[in-house]
VEXDREN-674862 format. One record per residue (C-alpha): y negated, x negated, z negated; residue in one letter. Coordinates in steps of 0.2 Angstrom, whole numbers, padded with zeros to 4 digits, always signed. Example, Ala and Ser with C-alpha at 12.3 -4.5 7.8 and 13.67 -1.06 7.14 Angstrom:
// residues 2
+0022-0062-0039A+0005-0068-0036S
This chain:
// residues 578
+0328-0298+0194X+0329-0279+0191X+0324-0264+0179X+0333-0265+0162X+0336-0284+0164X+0331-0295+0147X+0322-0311+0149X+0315-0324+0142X+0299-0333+0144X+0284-0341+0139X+0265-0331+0140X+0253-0344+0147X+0239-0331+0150X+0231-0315+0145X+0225-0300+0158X+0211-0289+0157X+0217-0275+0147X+0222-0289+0135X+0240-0287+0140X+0252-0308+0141X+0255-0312+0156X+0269-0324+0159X+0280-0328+0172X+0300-0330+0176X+0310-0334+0193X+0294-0335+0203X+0290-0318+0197X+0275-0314+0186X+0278-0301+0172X+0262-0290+0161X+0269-0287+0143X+0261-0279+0129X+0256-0284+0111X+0261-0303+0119X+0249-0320+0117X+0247-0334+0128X+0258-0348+0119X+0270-0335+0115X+0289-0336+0121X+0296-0321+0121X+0310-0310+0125X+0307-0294+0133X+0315-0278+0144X+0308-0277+0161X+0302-0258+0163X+0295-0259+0181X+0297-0270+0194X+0288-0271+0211X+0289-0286+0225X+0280-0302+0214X+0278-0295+0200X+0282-0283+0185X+0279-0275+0168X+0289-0277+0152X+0291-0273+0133X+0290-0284+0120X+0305-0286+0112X+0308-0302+0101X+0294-0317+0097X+0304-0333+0097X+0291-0344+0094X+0272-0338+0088X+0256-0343+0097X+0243-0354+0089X+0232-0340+0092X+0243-0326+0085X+0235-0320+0066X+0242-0305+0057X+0233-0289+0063X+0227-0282+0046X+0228-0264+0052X+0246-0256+0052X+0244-0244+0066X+0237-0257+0078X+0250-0257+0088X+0253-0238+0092X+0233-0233+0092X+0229-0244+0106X+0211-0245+0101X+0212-0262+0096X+0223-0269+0109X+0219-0288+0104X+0220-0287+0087X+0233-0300+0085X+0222-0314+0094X+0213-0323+0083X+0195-0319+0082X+0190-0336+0091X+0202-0334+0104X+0194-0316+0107X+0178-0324+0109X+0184-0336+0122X+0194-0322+0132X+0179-0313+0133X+0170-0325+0138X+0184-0330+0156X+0184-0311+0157X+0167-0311+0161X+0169-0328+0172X+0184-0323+0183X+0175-0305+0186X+0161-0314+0192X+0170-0327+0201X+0183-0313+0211X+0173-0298+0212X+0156-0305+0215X+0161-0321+0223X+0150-0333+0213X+0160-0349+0212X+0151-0356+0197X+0140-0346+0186X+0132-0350+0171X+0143-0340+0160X+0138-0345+0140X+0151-0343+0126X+0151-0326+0120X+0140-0323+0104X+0154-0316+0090X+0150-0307+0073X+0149-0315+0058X+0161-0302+0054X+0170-0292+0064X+0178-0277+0054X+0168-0260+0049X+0154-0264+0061X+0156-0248+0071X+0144-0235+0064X+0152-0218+0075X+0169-0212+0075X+0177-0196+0083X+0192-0190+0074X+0203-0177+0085X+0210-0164+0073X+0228-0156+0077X+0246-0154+0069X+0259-0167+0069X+0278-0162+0074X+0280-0153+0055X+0265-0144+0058X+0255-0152+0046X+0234-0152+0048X+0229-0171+0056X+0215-0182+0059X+0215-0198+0068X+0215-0206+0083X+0226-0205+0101X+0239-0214+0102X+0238-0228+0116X+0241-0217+0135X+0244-0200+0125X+0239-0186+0114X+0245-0189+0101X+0238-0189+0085X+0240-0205+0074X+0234-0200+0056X+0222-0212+0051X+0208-0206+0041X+0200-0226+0039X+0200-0235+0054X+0196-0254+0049X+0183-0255+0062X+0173-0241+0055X+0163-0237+0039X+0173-0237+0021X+0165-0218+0018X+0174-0212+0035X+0190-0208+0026X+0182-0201+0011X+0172-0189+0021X+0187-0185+0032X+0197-0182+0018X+0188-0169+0010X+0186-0159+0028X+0203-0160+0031X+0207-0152+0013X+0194-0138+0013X+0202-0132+0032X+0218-0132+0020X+0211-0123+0005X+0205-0109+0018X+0215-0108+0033X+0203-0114+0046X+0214-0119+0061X+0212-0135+0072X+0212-0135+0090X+0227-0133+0101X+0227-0141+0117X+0239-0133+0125X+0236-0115+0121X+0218-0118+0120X+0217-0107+0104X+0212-0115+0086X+0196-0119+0078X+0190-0137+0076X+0194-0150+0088X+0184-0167+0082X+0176-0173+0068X+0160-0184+0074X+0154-0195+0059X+0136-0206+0060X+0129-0220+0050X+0113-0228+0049X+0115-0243+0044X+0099-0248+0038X+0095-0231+0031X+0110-0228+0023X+0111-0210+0031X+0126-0199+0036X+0131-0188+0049X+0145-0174+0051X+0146-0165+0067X+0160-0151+0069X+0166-0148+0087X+0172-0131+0087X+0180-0121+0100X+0171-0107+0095X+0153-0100+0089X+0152-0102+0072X+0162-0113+0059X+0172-0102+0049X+0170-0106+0029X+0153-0117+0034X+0147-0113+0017X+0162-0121+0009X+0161-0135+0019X+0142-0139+0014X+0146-0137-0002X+0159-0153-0002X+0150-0164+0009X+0132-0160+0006X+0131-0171-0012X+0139-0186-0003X+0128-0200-0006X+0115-0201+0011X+0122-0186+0019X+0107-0181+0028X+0114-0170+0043X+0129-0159+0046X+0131-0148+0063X+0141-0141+0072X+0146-0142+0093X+0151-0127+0103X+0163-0134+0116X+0176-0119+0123X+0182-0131+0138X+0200-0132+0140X+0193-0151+0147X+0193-0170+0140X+0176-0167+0135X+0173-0172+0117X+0156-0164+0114X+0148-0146+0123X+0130-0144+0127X+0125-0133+0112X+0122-0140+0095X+0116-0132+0079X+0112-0138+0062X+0122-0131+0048X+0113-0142+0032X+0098-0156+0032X+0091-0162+0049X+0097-0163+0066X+0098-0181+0066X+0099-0196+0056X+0088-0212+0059X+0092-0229+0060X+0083-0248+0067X+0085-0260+0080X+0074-0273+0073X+0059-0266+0065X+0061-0251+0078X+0066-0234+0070X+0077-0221+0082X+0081-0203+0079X+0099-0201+0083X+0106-0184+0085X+0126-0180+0088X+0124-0183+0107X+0112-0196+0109X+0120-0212+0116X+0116-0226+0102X+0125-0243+0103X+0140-0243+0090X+0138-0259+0084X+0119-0262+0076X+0120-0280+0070X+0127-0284+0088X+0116-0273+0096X+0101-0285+0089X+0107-0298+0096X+0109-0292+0114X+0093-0286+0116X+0083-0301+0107X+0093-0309+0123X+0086-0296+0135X+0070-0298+0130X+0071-0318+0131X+0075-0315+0147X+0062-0305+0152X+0050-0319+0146X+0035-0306+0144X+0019-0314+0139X+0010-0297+0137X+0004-0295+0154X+0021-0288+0163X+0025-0271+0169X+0042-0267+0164X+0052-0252+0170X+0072-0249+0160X+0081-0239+0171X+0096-0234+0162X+0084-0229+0147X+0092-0216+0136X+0084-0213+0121X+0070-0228+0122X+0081-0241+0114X+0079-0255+0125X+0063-0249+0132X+0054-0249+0114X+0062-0266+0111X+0054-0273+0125X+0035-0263+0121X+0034-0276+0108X+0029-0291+0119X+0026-0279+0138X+0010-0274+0143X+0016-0258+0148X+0036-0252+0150X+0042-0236+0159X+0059-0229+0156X+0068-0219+0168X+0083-0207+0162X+0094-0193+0172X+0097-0182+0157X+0083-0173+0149X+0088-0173+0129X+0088-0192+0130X+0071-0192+0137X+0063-0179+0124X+0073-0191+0110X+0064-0205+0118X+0047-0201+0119X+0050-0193+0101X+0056-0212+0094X+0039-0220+0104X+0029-0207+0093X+0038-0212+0077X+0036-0228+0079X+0018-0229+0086X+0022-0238+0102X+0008-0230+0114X+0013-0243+0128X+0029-0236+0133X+0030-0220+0145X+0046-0210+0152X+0054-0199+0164X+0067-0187+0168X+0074-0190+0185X+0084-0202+0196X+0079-0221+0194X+0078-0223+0215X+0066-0208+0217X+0055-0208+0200X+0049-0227+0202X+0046-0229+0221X+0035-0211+0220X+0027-0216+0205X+0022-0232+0212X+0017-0226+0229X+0003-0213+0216X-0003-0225+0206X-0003-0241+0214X+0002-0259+0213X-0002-0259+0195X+0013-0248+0192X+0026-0261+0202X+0035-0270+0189X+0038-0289+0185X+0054-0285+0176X+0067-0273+0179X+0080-0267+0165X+0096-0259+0170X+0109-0253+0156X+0120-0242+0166X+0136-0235+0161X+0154-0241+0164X+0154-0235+0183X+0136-0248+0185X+0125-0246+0197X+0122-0234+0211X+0121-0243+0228X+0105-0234+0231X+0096-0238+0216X+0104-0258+0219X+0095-0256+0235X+0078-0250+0229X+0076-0263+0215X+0078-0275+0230X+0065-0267+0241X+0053-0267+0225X+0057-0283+0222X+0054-0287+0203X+0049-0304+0198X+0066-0303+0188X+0080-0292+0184X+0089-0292+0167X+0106-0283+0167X+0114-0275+0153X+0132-0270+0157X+0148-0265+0146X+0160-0267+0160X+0159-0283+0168X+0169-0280+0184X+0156-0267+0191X+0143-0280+0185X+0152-0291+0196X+0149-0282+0209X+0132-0277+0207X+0126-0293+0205X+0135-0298+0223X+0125-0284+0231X+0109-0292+0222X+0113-0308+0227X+0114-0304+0243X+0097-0295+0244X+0085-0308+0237X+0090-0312+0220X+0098-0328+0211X+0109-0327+0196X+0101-0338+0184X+0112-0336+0167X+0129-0323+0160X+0128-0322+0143X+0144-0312+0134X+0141-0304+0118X+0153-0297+0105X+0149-0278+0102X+0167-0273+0102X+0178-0285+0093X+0197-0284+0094X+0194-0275+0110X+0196-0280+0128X+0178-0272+0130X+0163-0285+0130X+0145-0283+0131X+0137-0294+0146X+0118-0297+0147X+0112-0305+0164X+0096-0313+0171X+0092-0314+0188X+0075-0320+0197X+0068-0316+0214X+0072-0329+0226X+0055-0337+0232X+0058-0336+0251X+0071-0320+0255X+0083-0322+0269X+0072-0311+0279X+0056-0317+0279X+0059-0332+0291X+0066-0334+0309X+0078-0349+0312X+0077-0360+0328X+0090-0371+0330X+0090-0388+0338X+0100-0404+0337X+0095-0419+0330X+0104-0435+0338X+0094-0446+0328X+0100-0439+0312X+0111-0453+0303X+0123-0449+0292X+0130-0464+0281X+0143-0466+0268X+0129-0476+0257X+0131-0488+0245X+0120-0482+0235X+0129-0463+0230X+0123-0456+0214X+0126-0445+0203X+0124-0426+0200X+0113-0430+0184X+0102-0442+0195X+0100-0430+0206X+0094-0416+0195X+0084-0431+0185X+0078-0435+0202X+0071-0414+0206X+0066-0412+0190X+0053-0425+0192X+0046-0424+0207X+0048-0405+0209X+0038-0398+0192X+0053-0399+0182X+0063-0389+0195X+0082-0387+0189X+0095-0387+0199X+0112-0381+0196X+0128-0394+0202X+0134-0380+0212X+0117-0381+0223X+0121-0399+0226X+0137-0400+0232X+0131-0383+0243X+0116-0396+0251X+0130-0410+0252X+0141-0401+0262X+0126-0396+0273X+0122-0411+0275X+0141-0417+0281X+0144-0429+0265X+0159-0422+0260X+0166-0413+0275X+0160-0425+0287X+0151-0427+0303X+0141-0416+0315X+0124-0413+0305X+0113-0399+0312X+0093-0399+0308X+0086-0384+0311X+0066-0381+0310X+0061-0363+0302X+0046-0353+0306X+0038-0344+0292X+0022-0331+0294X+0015-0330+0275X+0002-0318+0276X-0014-0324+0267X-0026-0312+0261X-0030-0302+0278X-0024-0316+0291X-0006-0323+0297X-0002-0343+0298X+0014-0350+0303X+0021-0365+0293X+0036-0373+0299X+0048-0385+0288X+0066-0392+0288X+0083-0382+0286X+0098-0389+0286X+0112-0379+0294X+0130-0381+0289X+0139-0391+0298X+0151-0382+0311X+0167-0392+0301X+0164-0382+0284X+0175-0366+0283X+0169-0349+0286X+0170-0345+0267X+0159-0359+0262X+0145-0353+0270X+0147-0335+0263X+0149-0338+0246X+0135-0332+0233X+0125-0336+0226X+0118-0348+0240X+0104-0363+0236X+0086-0357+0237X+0075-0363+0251X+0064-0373+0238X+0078-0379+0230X+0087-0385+0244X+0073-0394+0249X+0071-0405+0236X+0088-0409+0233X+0089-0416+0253X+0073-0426+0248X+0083-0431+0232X+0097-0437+0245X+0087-0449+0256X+0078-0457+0243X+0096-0462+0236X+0099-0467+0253X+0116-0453+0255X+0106-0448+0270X+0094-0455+0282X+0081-0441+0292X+0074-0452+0305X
């Protein structure tokens, strides 16, 4: 099998990037715009050893999950690469995504992944859009988006996932820049006027946004362009952004207001924001909701908590959360988000909420260390960006040791690996739950909740000794996983108990590997008030016959946890402790 060869096969899975996956002669191929339950016939582009990347060429015989993508540029804009999955299926993609990143990156084995939360409907939920301005190849004025891997702009002035009044605003833009000869941008002579149109909605205000990014100082015809746009029902706020790169960048650090205010406002809830053309503000509001009603039922705050947000931007999660906290601290590197943040807390009355400019790792330990133990938190909130966590801020949330952490992520591989590092530092991941913000993307929206483990691998010493009076037996009595939670849950205070915990405990204890049972006793000094005692209870050490890897998965069964289910054991009589 070579470049250029034509095959035929049937897609049987779907990758990350939302691209079929299928194999043929003991070679797996990637192909584009294909479907699991697809047989296809395609061109092999690429090949390597194993495997290779093709192009679609022919459906022989549709998916059950294929529906017709109502956009027509779906396929050549690349924003919307799973358009052609039905909505369900999405949901369900989303939702292994989530699982397989979890399960290869971070190592978990079983997590407690929930079925992703959808839309009730998933078209025109996005309330920003960023339209690049240039020329096509007859030198005619265009707006739209990039094609998929270029630069190319694809003339669509209403994008099916954002607002109806998108076109109609971009429309009268691009015709006034005709009417008076103001150029767009050029990026390869780096000479032209406007390079992106930034449009913003509030959707429960009804307010408009209209941001020029200009290479340049001043907008040339502003006047005229106020006159147009200015009578549009809600327009509130039209500015315009000084970017001279020659980079990527969409927006430059200057920003002035041409008409109306600065900002439009919008609500989360009953919680009013102030967005300006560079605050970071969730696209999808109606989603967004529901992703932080989940944060804060994870959070569980009763009133009495300390609660610092991280990641905190402009307040939005952080005021969320002061509804039901006794006091939340917000922590934020870039110094306009904070002066948006404290202005939202103002607006909305919200005298519980404080905030910071600085790096998370240095503001909360120092602030801590000035004002005491009242200031530690029970709960931490992180929302980082795509990249996640930096280890050293991974590091200090362990040392402070929060009650629990809630994790908000939007790229589900470095939450992967985040929450191994956590994991391995005193943490147990309790429950995934995927949520829907960017439908008919690969992109998903992931809220997690961990809770501090109650003895951490470091605060015991382990003396081992072997126990020949330790009896093993097959049992006649076996039972089953639910007797064995049943079993926990009443004699531990209605302790839960996940199957994967069990069957950890069971290997422990040589029941499905085997033989060669090791007892160890563990020493713990539990400081009490101003004196040291030393308590000493049972551990169960794998038994030498288990693989390397099964000891070093994550997460591992809590000492508490592991305890109760070896009682739960020997009163079904699957072991015997002489």
């Amino acid at each position: 099998m070579k470049k250029d060869d034509i095959v035929t096969l049937t897609i049987d899975d779907i990758g990350t990037n939302g691209e079929g996956i299928g194999r043929t002669e003991g070679i797996t191929l990637f192909i584009k715009d294909a479907l699991p339950g697809d047989m296809v016939r395609a061109k092999i582009m690429k090949m390597k050893k194993t495997y290779g990347y093709a192009r679609l060429m022919e459906i022989l015989k549709e998916s059950t999950m294929r529906t017709t993508p109502p956009c027509p540029e779906h396929k050549r804009c690349g924003g919307c690469q799973i358009q052609a999955l039905s909505y369900g299926s999405q949901l369900k993609f989303k939702e292994n995504k989530v699982r397989n990143n979890l399960k290869h990156i971070g190592g978990f084995e079983n997590p407690k992944v929930l079925p992703t939360l959808g839309m009730q409907e998933p078209y025109r939920y996005r309330n920003k859009a960023q339209f690049p301005v240039g020329y096509d190849k007859e030198g005619n004025l265009v707006a739209g988006f990039f094609a998929s891997r270029t630069h190319n702009i694809i003339p669509v002035q209403d994008c099916l996932l954002g607002k109806e009044g998108n076109g109609r605003i971009l429309s009268l833009i691009l015709d006034t820049m005709k009417s008076y000869g103001v150029s767009a941008y050029d990026e390869k002579t780096g000479k032209g006027c406007v390079r992106h149109i930034l449009i913003r909605y509030g959707e429960k205000t009804g307010e408009w946004m209209v941001c020029f990014v200009i290479n340049g100082k001043k907008l040339p015809h502003a006047e005229s362009f106020i006159e147009v746009l200015k009578d549009l029902p809600g327009m509130t706020s039209i500015t315009v952004n000084i970017n001279e790169s020659r980079g990527n960048v969409i927006l430059g650090e200057e920003t002035y207001t041409l008409y109306g205010k600065g900002y439009i406002t919008d609500y989360i809830g009953t919680i009013s924001f102030q967005i300006s053309p560079q605050s970071f503000y969730q696209v999808n509001p109606a989603q967004t909701e529901v992703l932080y009603n989940k944060a804060l039922e994870y959070a569980n705050l009763t009133g009495e908590e300390t609660v610092w947000d991280l990641y905190c931007g402009i307040g939005t999660i952080s005021l969320f959360l002061a509804q039901k906290a006794k006091k939340v601290y917000g922590v934020e590197i870039v110094p306009q988000a904070i002066a948006d943040a404290k202005e939202n807390a103002l607006r909305n009355h919200i005298s519980n909420a404080e905030f910071f400019v600085g790096k998370a790792e240095e503001v909360y330990p120092a602030y801590c260390a000035a004002h005491g133990e009242e200031a530690r938190a029970e709960v931490i909130v992180v929302d980082p960006p795509r990249k996640g966590c930096e280890e050293s801020l991974l590091a200090m949330m362990c040392e402070m040791a929060p009650q629990r952490i809630v994790y908000v992520s939007c790229d589900s591989a470095t939450l992967a690996r985040d929450l191994k590092y956590l994991c391995n530092h005193g943490y147990d991941l309790v429950e995934v739950q995927p949520v829907d913000q960017f439908g008919h993307t690969v992109h998903v929206e992931t809220v997690v909740l961990l809770s501090q483990l109650k003895q951490k691998p470091d605060d015991y010493i382990n003396v081992t000794i072997e126990l020949d009076d330790v009896d093993i037996t097959s049992a006649e009595t076996k039972a089953t996983y639910d007797e064995i939670k049943k079993y926990v849950s009443e004699h531990n205070a209605g302790m839960k108990v996940s199957n994967l915990y069990i069957s950890q405990v069971k290997r422990k204890c040589g029941i499905e590997v085997g033989k060669n049972l090791r007892v160890a006793t563990r020493r713990m000094d539990c400081l009490q008030g101003n004196s040291t005692t030393a308590a000493t209870d049972l551990e169960l050490v794998p038994s030498p016959n288990l693989p390397k890897n099964e000891d070093s998965r994550q997460p591992q069964c809590p000492e508490d946890k592991e305890r109760a289910i070896v009682e739960a054991l020997e009163h079904f009589k699957m072991i015997q402790l002489k």
